[in-house]
N, C-alpha and C positions, 0 to 999 in steps of 0.2 A: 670502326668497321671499314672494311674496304671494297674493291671492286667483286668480288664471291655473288653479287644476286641475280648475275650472270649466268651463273654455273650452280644448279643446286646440290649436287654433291660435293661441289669445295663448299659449297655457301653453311650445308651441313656439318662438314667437316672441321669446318672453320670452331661455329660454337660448340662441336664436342669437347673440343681441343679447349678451347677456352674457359671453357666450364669447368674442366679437371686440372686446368692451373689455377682457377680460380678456388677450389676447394682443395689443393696443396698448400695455398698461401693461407687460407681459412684458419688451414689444423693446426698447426703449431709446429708441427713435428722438428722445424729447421729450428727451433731455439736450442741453445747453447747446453743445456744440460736435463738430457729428455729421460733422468733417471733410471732406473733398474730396468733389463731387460725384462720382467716377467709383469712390469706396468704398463708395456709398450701394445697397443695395437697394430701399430706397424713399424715397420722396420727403418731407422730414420735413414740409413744408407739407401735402401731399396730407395722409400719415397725420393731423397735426392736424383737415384738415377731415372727415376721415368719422370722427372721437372724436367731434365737435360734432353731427355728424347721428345718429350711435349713440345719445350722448345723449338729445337731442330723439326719438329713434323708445323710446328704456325711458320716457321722462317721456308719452309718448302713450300705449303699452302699460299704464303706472300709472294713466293717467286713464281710459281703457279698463275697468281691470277694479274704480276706486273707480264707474263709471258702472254695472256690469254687476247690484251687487248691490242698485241702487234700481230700485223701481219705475217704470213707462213714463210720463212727465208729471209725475214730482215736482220735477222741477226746476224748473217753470213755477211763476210766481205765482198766484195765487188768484183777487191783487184787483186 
């Protein structure tokens, strides 16, 4: 966990996020031969593309909260 208990809607956001990668990697679905479409619950394409957006939404949530504890303008150059 990181700095989010600052902020409770990233800090929220945070364990949504977390929680739905962590029951992507639960199911299975990303094994190698997820047989017949008509046994599938889900769609293992689908489920790969919302891993890659979960991802992408904790890597902005992380930049989020490494942004949250600098000051307003220091990111800007000087000169």
């Amino acid at each position: 966990m990181s700095g989010s208990q600052d902020d409770p809607v990233l800090r929220g956001l945070e364990v949504e996020v977390d929680a739905d990668l962590e029951l992507i990697a639960a199911s299975g679905v990303d094994e190698a031969d997820p047989g017949p479409p008509a046994g599938w619950q889900f769609d293992p394409e689908e489920v790969q593309e919302e891993e890659v957006e979960l991802r992408s939404l904790r890597g902005a949530i992380e930049a989020l909260e490494t942004d949250h504890g600098r000051e307003p303008g220091s990111a800007l150059s000087s000169g």
